[in-house]
N, C-alpha and C positions, 0 to 999 in steps of 0.2 A: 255057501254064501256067507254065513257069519264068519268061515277062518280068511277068506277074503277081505272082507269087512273090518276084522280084524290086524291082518297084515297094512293094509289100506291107509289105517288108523296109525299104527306102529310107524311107519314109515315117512308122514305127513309131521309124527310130533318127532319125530328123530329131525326130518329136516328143520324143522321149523327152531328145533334145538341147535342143529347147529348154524342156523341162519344168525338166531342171537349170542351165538359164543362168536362167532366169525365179528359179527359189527359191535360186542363189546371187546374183542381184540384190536380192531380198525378204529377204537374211540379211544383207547387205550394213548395212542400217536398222535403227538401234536407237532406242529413247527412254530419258531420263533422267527421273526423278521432279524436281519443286520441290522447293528446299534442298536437292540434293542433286548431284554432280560427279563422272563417271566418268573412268577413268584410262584413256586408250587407249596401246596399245604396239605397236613394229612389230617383229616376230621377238624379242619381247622387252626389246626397250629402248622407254623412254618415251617419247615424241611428241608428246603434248597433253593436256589435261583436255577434257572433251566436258559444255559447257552445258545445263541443262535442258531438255527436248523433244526435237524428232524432229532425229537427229542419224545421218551417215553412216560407213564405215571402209570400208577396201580389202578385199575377200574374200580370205582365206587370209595374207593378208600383215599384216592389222593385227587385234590383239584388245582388248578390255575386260577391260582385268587387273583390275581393280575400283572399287568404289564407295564413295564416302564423302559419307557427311551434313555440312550445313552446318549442322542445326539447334543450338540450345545443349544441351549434354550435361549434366546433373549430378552430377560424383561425391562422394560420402559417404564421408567420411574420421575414424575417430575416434584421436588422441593422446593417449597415456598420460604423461606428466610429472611432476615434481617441482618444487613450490614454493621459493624459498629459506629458509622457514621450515619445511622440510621434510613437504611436506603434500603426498602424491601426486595427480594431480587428473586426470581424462578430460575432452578437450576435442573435441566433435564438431566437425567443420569439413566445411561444402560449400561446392565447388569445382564454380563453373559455367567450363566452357570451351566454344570454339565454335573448327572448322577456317575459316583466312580461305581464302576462293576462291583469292586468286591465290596462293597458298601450298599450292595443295592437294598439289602433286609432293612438297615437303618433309615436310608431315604426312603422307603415307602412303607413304614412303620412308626417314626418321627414323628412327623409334621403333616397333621392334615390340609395346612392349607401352604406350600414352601412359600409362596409370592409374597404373601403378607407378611413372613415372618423376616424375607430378604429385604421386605421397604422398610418395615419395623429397624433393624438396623442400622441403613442405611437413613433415614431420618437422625437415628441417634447422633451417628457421625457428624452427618452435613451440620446438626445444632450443633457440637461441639467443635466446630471449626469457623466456620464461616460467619458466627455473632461475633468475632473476636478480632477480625479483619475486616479494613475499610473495603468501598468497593474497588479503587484501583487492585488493593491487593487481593482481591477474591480474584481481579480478572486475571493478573499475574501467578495465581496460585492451582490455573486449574489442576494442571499434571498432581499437583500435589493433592490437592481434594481426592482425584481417582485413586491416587495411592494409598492414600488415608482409607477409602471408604475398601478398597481391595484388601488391604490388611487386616482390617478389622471383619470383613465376611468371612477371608480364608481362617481365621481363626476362630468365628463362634458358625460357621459352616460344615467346616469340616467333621465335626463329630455326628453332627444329622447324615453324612453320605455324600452330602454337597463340593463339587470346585469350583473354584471361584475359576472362571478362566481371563477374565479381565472384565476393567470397569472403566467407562468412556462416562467425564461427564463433555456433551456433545455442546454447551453454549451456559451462557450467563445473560442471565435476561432483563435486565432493572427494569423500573418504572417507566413508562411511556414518556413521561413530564423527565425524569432526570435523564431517558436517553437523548431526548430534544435538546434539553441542557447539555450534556457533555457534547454532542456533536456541534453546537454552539461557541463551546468554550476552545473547541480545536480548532476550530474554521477563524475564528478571532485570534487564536496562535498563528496559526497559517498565514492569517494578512496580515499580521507583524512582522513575522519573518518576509513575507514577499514586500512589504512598506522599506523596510530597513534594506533590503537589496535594490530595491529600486533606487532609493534614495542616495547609495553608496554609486549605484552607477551613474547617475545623475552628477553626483559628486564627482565623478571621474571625467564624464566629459564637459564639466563647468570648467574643470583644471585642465584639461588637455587644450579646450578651447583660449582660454587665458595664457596656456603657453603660447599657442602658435599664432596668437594673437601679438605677444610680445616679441616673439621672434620676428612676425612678418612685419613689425613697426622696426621691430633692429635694422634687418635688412632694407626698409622703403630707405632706411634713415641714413643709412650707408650708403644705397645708389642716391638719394637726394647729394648726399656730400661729395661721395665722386662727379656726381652730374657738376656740381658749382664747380668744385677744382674744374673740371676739363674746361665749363666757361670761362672762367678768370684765364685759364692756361691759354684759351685761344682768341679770348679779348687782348691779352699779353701782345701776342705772337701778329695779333693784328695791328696792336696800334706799333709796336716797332717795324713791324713792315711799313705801313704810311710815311712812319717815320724817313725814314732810308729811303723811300720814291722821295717825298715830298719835303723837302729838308725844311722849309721854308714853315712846315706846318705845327703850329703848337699842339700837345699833348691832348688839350680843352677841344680843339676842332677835328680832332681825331677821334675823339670818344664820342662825340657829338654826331658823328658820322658813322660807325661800326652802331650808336643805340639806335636810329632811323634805319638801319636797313636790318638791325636785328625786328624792332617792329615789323616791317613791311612784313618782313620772311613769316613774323607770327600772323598777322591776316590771312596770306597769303595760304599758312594751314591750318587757319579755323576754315575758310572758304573752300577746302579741300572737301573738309567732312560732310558726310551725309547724312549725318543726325543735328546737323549744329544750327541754334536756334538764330534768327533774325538780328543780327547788333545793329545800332543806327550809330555812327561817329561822324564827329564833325572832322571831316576831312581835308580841310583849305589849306594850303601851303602854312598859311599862320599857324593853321591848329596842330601842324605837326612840327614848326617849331616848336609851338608853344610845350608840347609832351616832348620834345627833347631835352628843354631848358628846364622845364619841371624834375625829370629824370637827376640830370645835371645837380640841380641845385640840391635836388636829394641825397645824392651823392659828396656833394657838399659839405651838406649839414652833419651827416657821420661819420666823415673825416673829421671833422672840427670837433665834434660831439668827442670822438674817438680820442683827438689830441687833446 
């Protein structure tokens, strides 16, 4: 019973032995995720970075002080400022950074806090740039501000383990009072320019109107003057016709006759039209001598005027 008891015993602290050599072998094994570098330490001090996947450490003697990402980080940063024409302005700015691998001892050994240390700079920058420029040229300058503030991380960065991978400043923000104002001052640009085109095309059809105005007085004024020639030409052509029937007839009683029936003919088409207003005329044999010898004597009078 007791060599029993004995074996029993033996063989419980044998497994049980190598139960714990087995799972301090299996603790031994760790993995690392992609993009990402564990920090191995041996009683505390550093010893190596541990590459993605299935990677080993010494039991009791070495640990996985920690881990850090290789992927790009972005941090959002926003700066408060002063124009040199005194215009306070909010400038958001992101800041993509990435730990390099073989730096990774330095980036998480460095810098307890990186974010602080990356606004801390970039503050320095944005002061040294943007008191110095109005605000058109702060808005004109962004590319140049990221470049500015990108230069200067990659180079007080880089020795902490840091890359800069690029720096967006993403807007320029003034005052609510001065954005009111400049969009003000543009919109009153804008209606000068649209005042002054208007006004030019205004311009253009006052002139075109004035020309075709003066053309169509040319023209009324050249058929008016052909219109008399062809009358003279056919008052001509009348009274020597009379003439040659009526041999007997003076020039006076021939014209006196071709003006009475050129009258009648104009009655004759006002009465035609359908718009033409009511005329009353005294119409007695007398009354239309009397408008021929009127006529006549009119005719008269500028011949003699004339001579």
């Amino acid at each position: 019973m007791t060599n029993a008891y004995v074996d029993f015993a033996a063989n419980a602290f044998l497994g049980l032995g190598l139960f714990l050599l087995l799972a301090i072998v299996l603790s031994s094994f760790f993995t690392v995720q992609t993009a990402e570098t564990a920090i191995i330490t041996r009683f505390g001090r550093y010893v190596r970075c541990a590459e993605a996947g299935l990677n080993w450490k010494i039991p009791f003697i070495e640990a996985v002080d920690g881990r850090m990402s290789l992927r790009v980080n972005q941090i959002a940063l926003t700066m408060e400022t002063k124009t040199r024409d005194n215009v306070f302005v909010t400038i958001p700015i992101s800041v993509q950074t990435r730990v390099r691998a073989e730096k990774a001892y330095a980036a998480y050994y460095s810098l307890s806090d990186p974010e602080a240390q990356i606004r801390a700079y970039v503050e320095q920058v944005v002061l040294g740039h943007v008191p110095g420029m109005t605000l058109d040229e702060v808005f004109a300058s962004q590319s140049g501000i990221a470049a500015a503030v990108k230069h200067e991380l990659d180079v007080d960065m880089a020795g902490f383990g840091y890359e800069i991978v690029n720096v967006l400043v993403t807007d320029i923000i003034p005052d609510a009072k001065v954005k009111s104002a400049m969009n003000d001052i543009n919109a009153a640009q804008r209606e000068q320019v649209a005042a002054a085109a208007r006004g030019e095309a205004e311009k253009i059809l006052v002139v075109k109107k004035a020309e075709a105005e003066a053309e169509s007085k040319a023209l009324q004024g050249e058929g008016i003057a052909n219109q008399r020639k062809a009358i003279i030409e056919g008052l001509r052509g009348s009274i020597e016709g009379f003439q040659r029937t009526l041999g007997d007839a003076s020039a006076k009683e021939v014209m006196q006759l071709v003006l009475v029936t050129q009258y009648f003919d104009t009655l004759k088409s006002i009465g035609e039209l359908n718009k033409t207003n009511t005329l009353f005329l005294s119409h007695s044999p007398a009354a239309v001598q009397s408008v021929s010898e009127q006529i006549l004597q009119a005719l008269s009078g500028a011949e003699k005027a004339k001579g």
